[in-house]
C-alpha positions as CSV (number, residue, x, y, z in Angstrom):
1,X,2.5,-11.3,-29.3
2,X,4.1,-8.6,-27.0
3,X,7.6,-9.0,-28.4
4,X,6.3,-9.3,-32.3
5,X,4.1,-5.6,-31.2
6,X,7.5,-4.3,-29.9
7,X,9.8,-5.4,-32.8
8,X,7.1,-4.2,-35.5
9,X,5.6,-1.6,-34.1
10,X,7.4,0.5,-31.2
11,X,11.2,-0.1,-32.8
12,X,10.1,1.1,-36.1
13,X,8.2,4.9,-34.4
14,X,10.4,7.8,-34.6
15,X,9.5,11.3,-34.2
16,X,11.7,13.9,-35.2
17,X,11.9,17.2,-33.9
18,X,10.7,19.0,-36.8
19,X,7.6,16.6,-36.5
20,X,7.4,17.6,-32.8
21,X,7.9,21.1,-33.7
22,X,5.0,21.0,-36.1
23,X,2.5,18.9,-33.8
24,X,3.1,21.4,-31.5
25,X,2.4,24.6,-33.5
26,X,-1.1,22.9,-34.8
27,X,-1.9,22.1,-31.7
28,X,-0.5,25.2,-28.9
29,X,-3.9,25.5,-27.7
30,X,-3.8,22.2,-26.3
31,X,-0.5,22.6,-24.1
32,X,-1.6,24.4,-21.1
33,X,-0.3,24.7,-17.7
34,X,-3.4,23.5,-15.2
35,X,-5.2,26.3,-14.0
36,X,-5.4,27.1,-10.4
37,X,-7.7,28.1,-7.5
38,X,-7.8,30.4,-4.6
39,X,-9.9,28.9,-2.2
40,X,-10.8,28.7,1.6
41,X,-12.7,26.0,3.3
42,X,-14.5,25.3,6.9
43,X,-14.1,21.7,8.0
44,X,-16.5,20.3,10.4
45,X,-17.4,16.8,11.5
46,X,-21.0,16.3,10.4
47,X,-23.3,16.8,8.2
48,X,-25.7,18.5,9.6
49,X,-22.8,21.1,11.1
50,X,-22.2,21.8,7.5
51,X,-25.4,22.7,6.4
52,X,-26.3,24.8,9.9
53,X,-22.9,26.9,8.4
54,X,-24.3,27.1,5.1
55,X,-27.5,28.6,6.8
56,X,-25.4,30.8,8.9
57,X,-23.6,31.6,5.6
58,X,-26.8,32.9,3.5
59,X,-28.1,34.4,6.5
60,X,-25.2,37.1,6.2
61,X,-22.4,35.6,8.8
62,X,-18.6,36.1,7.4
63,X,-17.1,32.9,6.4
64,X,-13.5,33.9,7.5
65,X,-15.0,35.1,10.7
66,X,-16.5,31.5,10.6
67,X,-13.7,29.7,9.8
68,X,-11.6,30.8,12.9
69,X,-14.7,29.9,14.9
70,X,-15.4,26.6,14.3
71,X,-13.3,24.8,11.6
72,X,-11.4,22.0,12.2
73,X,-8.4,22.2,10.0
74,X,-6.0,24.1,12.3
75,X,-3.7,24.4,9.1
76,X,-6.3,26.8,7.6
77,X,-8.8,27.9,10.5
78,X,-6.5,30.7,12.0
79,X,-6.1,32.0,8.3
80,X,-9.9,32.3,7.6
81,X,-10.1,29.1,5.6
82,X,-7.8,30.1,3.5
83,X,-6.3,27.5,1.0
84,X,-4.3,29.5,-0.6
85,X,-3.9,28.5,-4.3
86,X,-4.7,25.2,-5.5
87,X,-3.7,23.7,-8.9
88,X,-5.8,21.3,-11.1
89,X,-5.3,17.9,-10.2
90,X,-3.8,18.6,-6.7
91,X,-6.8,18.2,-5.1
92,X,-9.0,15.3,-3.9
93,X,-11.2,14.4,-6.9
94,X,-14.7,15.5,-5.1
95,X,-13.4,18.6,-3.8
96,X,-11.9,19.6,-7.3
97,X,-15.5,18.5,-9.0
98,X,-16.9,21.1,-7.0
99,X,-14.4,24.1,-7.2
100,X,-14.5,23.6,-10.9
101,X,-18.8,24.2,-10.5
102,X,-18.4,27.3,-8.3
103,X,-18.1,30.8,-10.2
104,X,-15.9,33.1,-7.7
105,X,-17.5,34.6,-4.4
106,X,-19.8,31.5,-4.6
107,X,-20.1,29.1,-1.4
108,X,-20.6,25.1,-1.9
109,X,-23.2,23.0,-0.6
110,X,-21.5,20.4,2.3
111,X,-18.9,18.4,0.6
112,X,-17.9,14.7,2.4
113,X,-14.2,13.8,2.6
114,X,-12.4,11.1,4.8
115,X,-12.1,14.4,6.5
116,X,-15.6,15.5,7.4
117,X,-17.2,18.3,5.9
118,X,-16.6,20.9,3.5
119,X,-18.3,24.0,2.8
120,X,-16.0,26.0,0.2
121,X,-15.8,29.4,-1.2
122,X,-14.2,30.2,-4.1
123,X,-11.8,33.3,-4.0
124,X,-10.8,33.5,-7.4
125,X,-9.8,31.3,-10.4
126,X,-7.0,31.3,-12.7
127,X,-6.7,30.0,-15.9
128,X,-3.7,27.5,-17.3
129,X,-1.3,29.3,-18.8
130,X,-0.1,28.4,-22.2
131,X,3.3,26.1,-22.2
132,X,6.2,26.8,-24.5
133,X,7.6,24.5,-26.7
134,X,10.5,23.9,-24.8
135,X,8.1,23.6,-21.9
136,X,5.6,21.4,-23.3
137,X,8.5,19.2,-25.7
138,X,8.1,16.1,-23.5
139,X,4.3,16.0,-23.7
140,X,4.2,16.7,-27.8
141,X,6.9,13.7,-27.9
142,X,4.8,11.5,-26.0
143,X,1.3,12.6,-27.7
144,X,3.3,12.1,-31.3
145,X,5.0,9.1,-30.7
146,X,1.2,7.6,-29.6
147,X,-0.2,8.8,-32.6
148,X,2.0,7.4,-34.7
149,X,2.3,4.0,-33.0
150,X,-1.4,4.0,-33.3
151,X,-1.6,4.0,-36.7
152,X,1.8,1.7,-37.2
153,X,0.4,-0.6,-35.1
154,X,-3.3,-0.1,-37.0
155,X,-1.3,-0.8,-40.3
156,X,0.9,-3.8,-39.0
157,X,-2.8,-5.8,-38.0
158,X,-4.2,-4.8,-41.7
159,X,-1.1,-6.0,-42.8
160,X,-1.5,-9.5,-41.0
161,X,-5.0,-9.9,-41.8
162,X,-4.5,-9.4,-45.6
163,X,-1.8,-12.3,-45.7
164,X,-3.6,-14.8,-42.9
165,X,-5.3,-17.6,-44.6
166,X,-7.6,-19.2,-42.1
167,X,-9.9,-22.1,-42.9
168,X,-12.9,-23.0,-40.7
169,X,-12.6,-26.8,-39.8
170,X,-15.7,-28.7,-40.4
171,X,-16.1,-30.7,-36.8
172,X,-19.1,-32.9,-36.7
173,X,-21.4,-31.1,-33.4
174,X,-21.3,-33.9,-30.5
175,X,-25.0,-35.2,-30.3
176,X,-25.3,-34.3,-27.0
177,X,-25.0,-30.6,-28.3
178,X,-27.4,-30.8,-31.3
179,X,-30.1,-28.6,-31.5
180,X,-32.4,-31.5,-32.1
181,X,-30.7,-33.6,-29.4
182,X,-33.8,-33.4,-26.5
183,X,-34.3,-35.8,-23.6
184,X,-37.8,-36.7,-25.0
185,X,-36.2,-37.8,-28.0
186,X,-34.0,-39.9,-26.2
187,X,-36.9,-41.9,-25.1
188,X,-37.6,-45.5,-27.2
C-alpha cells in the first residue's frame, strides 16, 4: 500500500516555482521568523523558596539584586538573572507556556523544571520578523508540496473507491454466535 501511495501519489506532485512564488505571496503573513524574549530567571530548589521570593518580590525587593543573592544558576545569577534573549521554541515547553502569558515587567508564579524552581520576569518581547521569499522558499515548498499531495492522494482514494466492486459474502452466523443461541435454550 506504501509503494502503490508513493508511485501514485508522491511521484506524480510537483511544485513549480511560480506556484511557490504565488503560495507565498497569499500567504506572507504566515512566514515569520519566531519571536524572541528577553528574560531573567531566579532558580531555587523548592517550592516553598520560590514562593517566599515571589513574596519578597511584591513586597518591593529588586529581583536582579535577588538573583545574585540566592539563585542557583551560576550561568545567570552573577548577571541578575539575566537570560538574555530567548527565541520561540528554544525553550523548555513549561517555561515557554509561561513567558508567552507574561506581559513585560511582569514576574511568574514558581515554575517546576528538572531544575528546581523558577520565578521569571519578563524584560521585553519581540515579535517574529517576517521571512523573505528566498528566506522562507524551503518552508512554502514543503507546505505546497503537502497541500497538493493531500488532495492527489484525496483524489487517487475517490478514484479507487469509484472503480472497487465489493460484494458482502453471505456466511451463515455459527450457532454458537446467534442472537437466539442461549444456554437455557440449550436445555432439552
Amino acid at each position: 500500500m506504501e509503494r502503490l501511495r508513493i508511485e501514485e501519489v508522491d511521484a506524480l506532485v510537483k511544485v513549480t516555482m511560480e506556484e511557490m512564488k504565488a503560495y507565498y505571496a497569499a500567504n506572507a503573513a504566515t512566514f515569520t521568523a519566531p519571536g524572541e524574549f528577553r528574560a531573567s530567571h531566579i532558580l531555587v530548589k523548592t517550592q516553598d523558596e520560590a514562593f517566599d521570593l515571589k513574596k519578597r518580590l511584591a513586597q518591593g525587593e529588586d529581583f536582579a539584586t535577588l538573583a545574585r543573592k540566592v539563585s542557583l544558576d551560576l550561568f545567570t545569577r552573577y548577571k541578575g538573572g539575566d537570560l538574555g534573549f530567548i527565541k520561540k521554541g528554544q525553550a523548555m515547553p513549561q517555561f515557554e507556556k509561561v513567558l508567552l502569558a507574561l506581559k513585560v515587567g511582569e514576574t511568574s508564579l514558581p515554575v517546576a523544571t528538572p531544575f528546581g524552581y523558577h520565578i521569571i520576569k519578563l524584560v521585553d518581547r519581540t515579535p517574529g520578523a517576517p521571512l523573505s521569499f528566498e528566506e522562507a522558499k524551503e518552508q512554502v515548498r514543503e507546505e505546497l508540496l503537502n497541500e497538493k499531495r493531500r488532495k492527489r492522494y484525496d483524489e487517487f482514494v475517490a478514484f479507487l473507491r469509484s472503480k472497487a466492486k465489493l460484494r458482502v459474502a453471505d456466511i451463515p452466523t455459527p450457532v454458537s454466535e446467534s442472537p437466539t443461541a442461549s444456554p437455557a435454550a440449550a436445555t432439552p
